[in-house]
C-alpha positions in Angstrom: 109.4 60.1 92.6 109.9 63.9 92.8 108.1 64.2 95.1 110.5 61.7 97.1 113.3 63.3 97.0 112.2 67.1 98.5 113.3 67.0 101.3 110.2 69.0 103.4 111.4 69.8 106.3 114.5 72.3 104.5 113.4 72.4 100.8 109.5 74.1 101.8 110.8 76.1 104.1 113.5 77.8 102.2 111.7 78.0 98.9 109.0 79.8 101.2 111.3 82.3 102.3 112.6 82.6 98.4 108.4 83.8 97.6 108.6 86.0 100.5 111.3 87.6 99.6 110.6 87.6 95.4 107.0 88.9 96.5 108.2 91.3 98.1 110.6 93.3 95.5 108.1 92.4 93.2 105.6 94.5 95.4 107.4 97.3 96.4 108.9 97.7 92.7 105.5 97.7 91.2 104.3 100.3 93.8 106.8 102.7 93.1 107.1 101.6 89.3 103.0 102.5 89.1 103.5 105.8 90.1 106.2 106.4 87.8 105.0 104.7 84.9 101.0 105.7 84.7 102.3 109.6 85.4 105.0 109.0 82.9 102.4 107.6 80.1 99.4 109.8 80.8 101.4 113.0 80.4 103.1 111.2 77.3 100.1 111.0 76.3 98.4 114.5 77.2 101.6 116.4 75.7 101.2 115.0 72.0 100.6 117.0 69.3 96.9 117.7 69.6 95.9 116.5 73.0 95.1 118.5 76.1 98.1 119.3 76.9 100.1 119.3 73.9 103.9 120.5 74.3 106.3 119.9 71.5 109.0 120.0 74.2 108.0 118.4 77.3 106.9 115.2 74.7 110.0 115.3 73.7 111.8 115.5 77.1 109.6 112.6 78.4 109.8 110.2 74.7 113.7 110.7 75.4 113.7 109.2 78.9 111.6 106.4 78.2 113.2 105.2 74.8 116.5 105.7 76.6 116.3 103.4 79.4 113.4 101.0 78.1 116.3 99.2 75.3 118.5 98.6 78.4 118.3 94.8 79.4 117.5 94.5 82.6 120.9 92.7 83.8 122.9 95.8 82.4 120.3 98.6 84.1 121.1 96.3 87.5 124.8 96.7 87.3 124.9 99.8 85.9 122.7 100.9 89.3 124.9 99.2 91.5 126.8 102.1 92.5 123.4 104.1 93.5 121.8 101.2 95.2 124.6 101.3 97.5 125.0 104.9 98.1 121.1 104.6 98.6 120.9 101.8 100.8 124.4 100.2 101.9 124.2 97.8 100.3 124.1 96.4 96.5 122.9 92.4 97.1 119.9 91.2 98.6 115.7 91.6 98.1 115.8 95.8 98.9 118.9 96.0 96.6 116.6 95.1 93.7 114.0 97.3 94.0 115.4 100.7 92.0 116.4 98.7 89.0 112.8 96.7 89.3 111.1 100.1 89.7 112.7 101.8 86.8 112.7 98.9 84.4 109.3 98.4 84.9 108.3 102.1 85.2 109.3 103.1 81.6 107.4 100.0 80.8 104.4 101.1 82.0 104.7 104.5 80.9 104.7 103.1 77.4 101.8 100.9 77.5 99.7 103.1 79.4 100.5 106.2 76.3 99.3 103.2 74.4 96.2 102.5 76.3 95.3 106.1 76.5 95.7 106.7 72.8 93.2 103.9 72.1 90.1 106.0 74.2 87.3 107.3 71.6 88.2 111.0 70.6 84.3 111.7 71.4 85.0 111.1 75.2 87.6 114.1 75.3 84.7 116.0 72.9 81.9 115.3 75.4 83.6 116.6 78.1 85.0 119.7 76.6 81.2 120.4 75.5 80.2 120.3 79.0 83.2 122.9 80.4 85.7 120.3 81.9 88.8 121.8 82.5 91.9 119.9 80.6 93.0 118.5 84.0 89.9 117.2 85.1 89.0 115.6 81.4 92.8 113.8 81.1 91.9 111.9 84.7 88.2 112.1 85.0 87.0 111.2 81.8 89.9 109.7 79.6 91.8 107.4 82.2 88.8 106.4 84.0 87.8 105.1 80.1 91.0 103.0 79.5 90.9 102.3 82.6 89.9 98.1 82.1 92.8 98.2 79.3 95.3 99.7 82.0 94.8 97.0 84.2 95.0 94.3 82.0 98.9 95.8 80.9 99.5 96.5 84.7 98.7 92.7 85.3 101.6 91.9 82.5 104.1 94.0 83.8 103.6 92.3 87.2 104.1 89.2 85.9 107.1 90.4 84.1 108.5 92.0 87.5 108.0 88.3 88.7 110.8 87.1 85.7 113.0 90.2 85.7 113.5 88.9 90.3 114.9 85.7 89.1 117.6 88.2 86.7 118.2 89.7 89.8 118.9 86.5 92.0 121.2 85.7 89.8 123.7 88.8 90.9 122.7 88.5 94.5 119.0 90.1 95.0 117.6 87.1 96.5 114.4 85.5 96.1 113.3 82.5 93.9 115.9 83.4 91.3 118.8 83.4 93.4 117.2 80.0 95.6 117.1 77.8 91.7 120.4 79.4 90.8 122.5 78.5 94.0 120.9 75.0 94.8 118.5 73.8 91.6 121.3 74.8 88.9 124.8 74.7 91.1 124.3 71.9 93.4 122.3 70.0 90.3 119.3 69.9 93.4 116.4 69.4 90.7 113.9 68.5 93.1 114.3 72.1 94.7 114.2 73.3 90.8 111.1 71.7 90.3 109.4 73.2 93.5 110.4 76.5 92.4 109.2 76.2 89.1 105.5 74.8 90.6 105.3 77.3 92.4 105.9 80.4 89.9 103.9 78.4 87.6 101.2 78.8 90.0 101.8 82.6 91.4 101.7 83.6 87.7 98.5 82.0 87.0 96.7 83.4 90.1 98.0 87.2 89.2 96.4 86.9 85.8 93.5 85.6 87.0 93.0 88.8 89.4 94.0 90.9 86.5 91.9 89.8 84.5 88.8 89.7 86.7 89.6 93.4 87.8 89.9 94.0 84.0 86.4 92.8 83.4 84.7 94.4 86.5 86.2 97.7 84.9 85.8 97.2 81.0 
């Protein structure tokens, strides 16, 4: 009976765009958020108090930025980055708009599970490797990431698939994408059809990214 009332020739169509466009702040964001966040956690980690790199000050430096903006909810980070966005871009609504909230929120998210992950590798690793003459360097991303490396992408898979939630936020102040398509038609117009659709089909993305994820994860581990 659902099925009935989609209408295919305008519903598909512009819930297609909607996962073009969520798929691709979701992307972009966990691109740049990667970046941030593993090189964010691994030096968390390497700066503790009896690592490789330990420094009391540059922990503390790096702690302060990620338990500063992690608490922020996501809605508050985007407003608050409104004013950047637009200086940066032109612009403060729409897909690109989203993607320096998406990228920090998710950044500092991965920076803290990926200290976690790295915490979790077997002391002995870091001790075999000293024992042969590894420089600190080469034994932080040779040895000791390489070992957490199946657990990394098992909390890299999660944060995608929270990216994929924290888009629909965003479409609800004008970023676009499957968020913004249920809010504006499936909630506002009472179109439940169209709400349905678009709850399939994030069903289903979802699924399929922690299937990869957890393949990947496996092949590694």
């Amino acid at each position: 009976m659902v099925t009935a009332l989609i209408d295919f020739d305008s519903d598909v169509p512009r819930v297609a765009t909607a996962l073009g466009e969520t798929l691709y702040m979701v992307t972009v964001s966990f691109f740049f958020a990667s970046i941030l966040g593993l090189l964010l956690g691994i030096f968390l980690f390497a700066t503790r108090k009896g690592q490789l790199l330990q420094n009391r000050a540059a922990h503390f430096v790096l702690n302060l930025v990620v338990n500063t903006l992690r608490p922020i909810p996501f809605i508050i980070l985007l407003i608050a980055l409104t004013p950047v966005t637009r200086a940066l871009i032109g612009t403060s609504i729409g897909p690109s708009a989203a993607i320096l909230p998406l990228t920090i929120a998710a950044g500092v998210g991965i920076a803290r599970v990926a200290e976690s992950n790295l915490v979790g590798v077997d002391p002995s690793v870091v001790e075999a490797a000293t024992a042969v003459g590894a420089k600190p360097l080469h034994i932080l991303f040779g040895f000791v990431v390489r070992e957490a490396f199946g657990p990394l992408i098992l909390s890299l898979t999660f944060i995608f698939v929270a990216l994929i939630d924290a888009t629909a936020v965003a479409g609800a102040v004008g970023g676009g994408g499957l968020g913004n398509l249920a809010l504006t038609y499936g909630y506002q117009r009472f179109d439940y059809p169209i709400m349905l659709l678009i709850v399939v089909v994030l069903i289903t993305l979802v699924q399929l990214v922690q299937v990869l994820g957890n393949r990947l994860a496996r092949r590694f581990l």
